[in-house]
N, C-alpha and C positions, 0 to 999 in steps of 0.2 A: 319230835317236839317234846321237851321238858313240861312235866306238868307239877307244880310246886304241892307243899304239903299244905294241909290247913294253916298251919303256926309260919311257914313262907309269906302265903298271902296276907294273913294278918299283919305279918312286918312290912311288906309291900304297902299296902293300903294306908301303914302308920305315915311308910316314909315318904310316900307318893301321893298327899292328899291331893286333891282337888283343888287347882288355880296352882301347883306347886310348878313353875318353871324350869325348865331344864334345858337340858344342850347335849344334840346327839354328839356320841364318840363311835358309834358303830352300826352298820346295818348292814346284815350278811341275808343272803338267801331271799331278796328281794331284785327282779327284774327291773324294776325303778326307783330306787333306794330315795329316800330324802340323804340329800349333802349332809356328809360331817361338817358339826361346827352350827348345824341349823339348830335355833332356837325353838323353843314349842313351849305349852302351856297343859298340862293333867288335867285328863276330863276325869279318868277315873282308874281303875285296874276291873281288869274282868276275872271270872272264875280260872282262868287258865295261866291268869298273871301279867297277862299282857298289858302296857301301861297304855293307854287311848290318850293320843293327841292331836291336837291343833298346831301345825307347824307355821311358823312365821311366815311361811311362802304360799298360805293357803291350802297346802296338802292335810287331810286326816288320815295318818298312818301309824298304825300300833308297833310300839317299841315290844316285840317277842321276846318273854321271858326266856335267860340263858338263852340266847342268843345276840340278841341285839344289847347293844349299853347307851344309856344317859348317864351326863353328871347333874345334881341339882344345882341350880345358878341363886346366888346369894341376889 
């Protein structure tokens, strides 16, 4: 696991506030992956970078920093 710098998470946290929308492009190293393409909503980023979401299909599963990818959705 990847574990980001201070000045990382701080960018994280900038780009990734809270209520910020987005759209999975990737989920590795998950036994149950949420779908590419599935929409979700930023609760928050935790210390490890990890982004916490609420996915449109009802799942709460963290997007893992350097590993997994979202795009923000306009």
């Amino acid at each position: 696991m990847n574990i980001p710098t201070q000045k990382e998470l701080k960018d994280l946290r900038r780009k990734y506030p809270k209520e910020t929308k987005v759209c999975l492009l990737k989920m590795e190293d998950d036994p149950f992956p949420v779908p590419v393409g599935t929409f979700g909503v930023v609760n928050g980023v935790d210390d490890t970078g990890s982004l916490l979401i609420s996915w449109q299909n009802g799942r709460s599963l963290n997007v893992l920093y350097g590993i997994d990818l979202v795009e923000v959705v306009e």
